[in-house]
N, C-alpha and C positions, 0 to 999 in steps of 0.2 A: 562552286563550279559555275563558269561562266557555257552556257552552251549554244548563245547566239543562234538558236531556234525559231524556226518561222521562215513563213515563205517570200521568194523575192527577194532581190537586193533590197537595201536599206537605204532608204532616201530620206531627208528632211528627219521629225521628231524620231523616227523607227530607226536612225542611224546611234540610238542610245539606246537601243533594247538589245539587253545580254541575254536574257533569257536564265537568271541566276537562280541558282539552289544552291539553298544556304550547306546542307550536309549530303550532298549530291554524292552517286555511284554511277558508272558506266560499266558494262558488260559486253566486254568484246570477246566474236569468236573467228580465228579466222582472218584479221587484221582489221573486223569490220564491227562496230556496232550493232548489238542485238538487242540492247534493251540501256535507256540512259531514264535518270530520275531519282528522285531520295533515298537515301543507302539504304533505309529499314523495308522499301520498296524491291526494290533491286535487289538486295540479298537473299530476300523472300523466293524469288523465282525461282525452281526445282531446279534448272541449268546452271543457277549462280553457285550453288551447292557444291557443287563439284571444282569450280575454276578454281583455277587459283588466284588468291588475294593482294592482291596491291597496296598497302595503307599509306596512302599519300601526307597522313600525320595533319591536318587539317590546313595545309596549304592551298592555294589557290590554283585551279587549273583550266584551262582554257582550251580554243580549238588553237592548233601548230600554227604560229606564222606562216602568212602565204607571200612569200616577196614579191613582187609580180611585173619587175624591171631590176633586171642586173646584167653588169657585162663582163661577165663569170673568167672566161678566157685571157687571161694579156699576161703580158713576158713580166715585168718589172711595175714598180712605182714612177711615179712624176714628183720626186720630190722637191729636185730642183726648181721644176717650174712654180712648186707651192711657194719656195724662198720669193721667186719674181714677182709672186702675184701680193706677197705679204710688204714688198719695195714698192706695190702701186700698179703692176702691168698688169691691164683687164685680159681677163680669157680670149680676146680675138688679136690682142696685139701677139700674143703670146702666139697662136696660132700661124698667123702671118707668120710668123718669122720660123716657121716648120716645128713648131711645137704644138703642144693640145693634141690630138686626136693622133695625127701625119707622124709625132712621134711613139706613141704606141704600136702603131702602124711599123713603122722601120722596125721596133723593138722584137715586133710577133713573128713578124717574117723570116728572125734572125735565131727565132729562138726555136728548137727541135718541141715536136710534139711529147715526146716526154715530159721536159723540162717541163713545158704547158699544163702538161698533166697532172704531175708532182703539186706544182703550186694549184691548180683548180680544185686537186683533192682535199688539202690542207682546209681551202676558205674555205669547202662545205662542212667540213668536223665543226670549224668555229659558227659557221652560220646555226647547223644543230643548238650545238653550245650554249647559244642566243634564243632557242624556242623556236626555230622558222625548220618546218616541216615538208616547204613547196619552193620551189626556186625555178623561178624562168631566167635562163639563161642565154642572151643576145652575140652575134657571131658581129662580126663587122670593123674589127680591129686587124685584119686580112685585106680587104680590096684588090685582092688576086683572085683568080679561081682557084688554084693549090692553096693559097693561104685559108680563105674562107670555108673551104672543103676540109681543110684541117681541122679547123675550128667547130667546125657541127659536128665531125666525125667524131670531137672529142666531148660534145657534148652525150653522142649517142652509149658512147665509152661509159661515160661518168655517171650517165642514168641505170647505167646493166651493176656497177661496178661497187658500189656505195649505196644507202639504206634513202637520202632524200631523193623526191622526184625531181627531174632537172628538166623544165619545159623550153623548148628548143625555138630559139627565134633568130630568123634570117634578118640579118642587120646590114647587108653589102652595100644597100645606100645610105653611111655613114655621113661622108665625104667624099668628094671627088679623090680621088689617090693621087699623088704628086707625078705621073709619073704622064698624067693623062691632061693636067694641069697646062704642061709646057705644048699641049696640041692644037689645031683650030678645031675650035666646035669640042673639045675635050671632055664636055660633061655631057654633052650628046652621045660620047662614043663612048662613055662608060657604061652610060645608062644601056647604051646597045648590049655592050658585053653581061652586062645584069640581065637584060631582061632576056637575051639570046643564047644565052652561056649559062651564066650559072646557075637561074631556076628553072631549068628541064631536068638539070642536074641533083639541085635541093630534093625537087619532085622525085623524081625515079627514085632518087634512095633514101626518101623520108627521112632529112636529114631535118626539117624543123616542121611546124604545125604553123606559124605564122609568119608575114613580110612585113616589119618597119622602115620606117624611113625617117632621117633627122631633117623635117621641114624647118630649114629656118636661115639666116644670114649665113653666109658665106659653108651654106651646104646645098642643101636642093630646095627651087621655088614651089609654092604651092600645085603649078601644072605638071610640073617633072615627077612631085610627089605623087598625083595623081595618076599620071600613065603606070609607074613602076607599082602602086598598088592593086592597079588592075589588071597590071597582067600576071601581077603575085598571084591574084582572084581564079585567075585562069587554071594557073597549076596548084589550086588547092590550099593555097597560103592569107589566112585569114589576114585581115589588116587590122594595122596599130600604129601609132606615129607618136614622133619627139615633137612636141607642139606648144607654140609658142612660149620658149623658153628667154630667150637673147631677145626676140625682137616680136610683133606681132605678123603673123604672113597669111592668116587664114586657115591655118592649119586644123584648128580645133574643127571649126564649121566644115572643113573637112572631111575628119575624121566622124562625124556624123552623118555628113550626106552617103556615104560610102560603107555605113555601120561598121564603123571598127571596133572592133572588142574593148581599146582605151586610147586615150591619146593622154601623155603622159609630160609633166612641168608645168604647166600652164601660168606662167611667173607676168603673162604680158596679158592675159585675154582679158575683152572686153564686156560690156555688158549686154549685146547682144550675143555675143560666143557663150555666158554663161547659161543666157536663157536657153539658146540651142542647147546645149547641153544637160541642160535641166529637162527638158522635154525628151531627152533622149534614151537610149538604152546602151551606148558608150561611155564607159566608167574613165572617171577622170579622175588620173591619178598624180598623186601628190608629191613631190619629191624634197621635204624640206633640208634633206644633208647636202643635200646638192648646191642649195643658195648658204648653209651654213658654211660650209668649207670654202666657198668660193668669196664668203665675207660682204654678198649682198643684203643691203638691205631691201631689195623687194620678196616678196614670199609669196607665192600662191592663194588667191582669195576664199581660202574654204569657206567662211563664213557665209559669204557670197552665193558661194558654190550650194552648199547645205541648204541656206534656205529658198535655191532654186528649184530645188529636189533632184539636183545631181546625183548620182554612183561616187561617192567618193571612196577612192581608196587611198592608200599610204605606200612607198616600198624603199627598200635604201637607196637606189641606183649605184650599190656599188661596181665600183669603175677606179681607175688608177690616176685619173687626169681630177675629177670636180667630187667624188664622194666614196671617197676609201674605209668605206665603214658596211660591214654583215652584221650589226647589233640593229635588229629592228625594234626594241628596248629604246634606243633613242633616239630613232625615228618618233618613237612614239610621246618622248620627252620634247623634240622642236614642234611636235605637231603641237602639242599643248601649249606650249611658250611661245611659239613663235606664231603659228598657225590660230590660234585661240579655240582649238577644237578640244572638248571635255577628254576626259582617259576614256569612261565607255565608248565614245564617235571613236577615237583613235583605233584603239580595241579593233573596234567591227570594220573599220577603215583597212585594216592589216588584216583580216581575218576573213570572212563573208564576204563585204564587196570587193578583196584581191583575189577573192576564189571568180570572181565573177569575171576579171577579165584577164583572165585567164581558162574563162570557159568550163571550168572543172567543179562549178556549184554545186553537181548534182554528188561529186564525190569527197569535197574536202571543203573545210571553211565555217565550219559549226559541228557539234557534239547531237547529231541527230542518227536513229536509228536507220540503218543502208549505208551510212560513210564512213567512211575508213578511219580508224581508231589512231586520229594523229593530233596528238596533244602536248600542250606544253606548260612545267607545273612551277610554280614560282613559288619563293622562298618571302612572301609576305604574308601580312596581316590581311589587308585589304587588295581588290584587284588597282584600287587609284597608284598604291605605293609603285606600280610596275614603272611609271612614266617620272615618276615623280622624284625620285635617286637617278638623276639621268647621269648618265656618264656608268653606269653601275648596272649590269645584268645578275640580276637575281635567281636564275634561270635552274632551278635545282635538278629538274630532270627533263628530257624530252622522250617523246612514242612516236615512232611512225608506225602506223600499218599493226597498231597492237605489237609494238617490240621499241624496248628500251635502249637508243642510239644516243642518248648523251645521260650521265649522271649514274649512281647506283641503286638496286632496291633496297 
């Protein structure tokens, strides 16, 4: 039993501390944690007497995946556009020509909230499926008000509805929306409508807990990103940003002057962005399906990162345009291969420090007594095998909240 215990995010050597027992018990009552530590220990306690017995058969178990960037909501796939990019066309030509993002966009607006639904419910079974027990989920394939309102409403849906939690994050500066594109001053007036319109709106009906923003080439500049996260600030909406994914704009150094909970890619930053960062208490998070699929070879410097004493976390950014993948399994396979980060850093990268920026450390993210009994139990030898079969989820059972949502007893 891996129970990544211990206080504090995990920075630098501590991002390899699991906190492992070898013949480990957990005792939950109530969806919550009352007593974790060596079965002959745990059994022992007068309260264990009575529960009822789980025998995990000497498998490996862990805290639930914490995803902690995905863009949960959208109509269809991009598969065509995968064909163009596999002929050569990079992500912005493709965009340019009303694809990437602008087509999701058209796709979301066309498609009934149902339809929306149906498909959002499906990826969380399979997210379960894969060990991931926490899922933040990003609005911003709308860039209407009706659309976008749709989109969080369905996030608030999906959280009542279904066993995983679904953490709600306002995403309306994605893009400029095409529509605003053909105006003068058109990213001016969006931005208006954003910060005028729709978060009084988000506010009043607690439709998300955070406001991103995609800083970067041919979306919004570092200053734009800036006003629209403050005035997120204003109506209660933590900040977080896309940062320095395509190109470098400052985003990252951003996302620290401004304490954002994460700024998330970081495929361009530099060496002082990393220091900033290291010095920081915004978790910087990793996205390597996203340069997999997209068939780059640059990849986020965790190494770098790690021994800055960064937050480093992991998550799939699954999305329908750059990373169509809910197995955080092999997330945790490019983090290794590609990333050069150990399975234990991965591990705790996906686990604890995604609990972290997503703000909810005190509740999920490690096997510690007071957190919610959200675990996920793998069908190996070893915890390394989890990364190491990539392409292959071993994923025998999942627990949210002490209750068995994927797998059988």
């Amino acid at each position: 039993m891996l129970t990544l215990r211990g206080r504090g995010p995990r920075r630098g050597n501590s991002l390899s501390n699991l906190g492992l027992i070898k013949d480990g018990a957990v005792l939950v009552r109530d969806g919550v944690i009352v007593a974790v530590g060596a079965q002959t220990q745990v059994e022992a306690l007068p309260e264990a007497r009575a529960a009822e017995k789980l025998d995990l058969g000497g498998r490996v178990a862990l805290p639930g995946f914490v995803d902690s960037h995905t863009h949960l909501i959208h109509a269809a796939s991009r598969a065509e556009e995968y064909e163009l990019k596999i002929e050569g066309a990079s992500y912005e030509e493709i965009a340019r020509k009303g694809g990437g993002i602008l087509n999701s966009v058209k796709k979301l607006r066309a498609a009934t909230a149902e339809v929306l639904k149906k498909r959002a419910m499906a990826a969380l079974k399979l997210f379960a499926a894969y060990g991931t027990t926490t899922v933040e989920a990003k609005s911003g394939y709308g860039l209407s008000i009706a659309s976008e309102m749709k989109i969080l409403g369905l996030h608030k849906e999906l959280a009542a509805e279904q066993p995983l939690e679904v953490v709600s994050t306002f995403l309306g500066a994605h893009v400029v929306p095409a529509e605003f594109r053909k105006k003068a001053d058109g990213a001016e007036k969006y931005i208006a409508l954003l910060i005028d319109k729709m978060m009084p709106e988000v506010a009043e009906k607690k439709l998300a807990e955070f406001c991103d923003v995609f800083c970067d080439r041919g979306a919004f500049t570092r200053g734009q990103s800036k006003r629209i996260l403050e005035a997120g600030k204003q109506y209660g909406l933590a900040p977080r940003l896309h940062a320095e994914q395509l190109t470098r704009t400052g985003a990252a150094q951003l996302a620290v002057e401004m304490g954002a909970a994460s700024c998330d890619h970081l495929e361009q930053v530099n060496k002082s962005d990393i220091r900033a960062l290291g010095k920081s208490e915004t978790v910087a998070t990793l996205l390597p399906g996203c340069d997999f699929h997209l068939g780059l070879k640059k990849y986020a410097p965790a190494r770098e990162l790690i021994e800055a004493g960064a937050i480093v976390a992991l998550a799939t950014d699954y999305n329908p345009g750059t990373s169509p993948t809910l197995s955080m399994p092999m997330i945790l396979s490019l983090a290794c291969t590609q990333l050069r980060m150990t399975a234990a850093e991965a591990i705790v990268a996906a686990t604890i420090n995604a609990a972290y920026a997503l703000r909810r450390e005190a509740q999920i993210g490690s096997l510690e007594v007071g957190k919610l009994a959200d675990i996920g139990v793998f069908e190996v030898a070893d915890y390394r095998e989890i990364p190491y079969y990539f392409g292959v989820s071993h994923c025998w059972m999942t627990v949210k909240r002490g209750r068995v949502i994927h797998g059988n007893k």
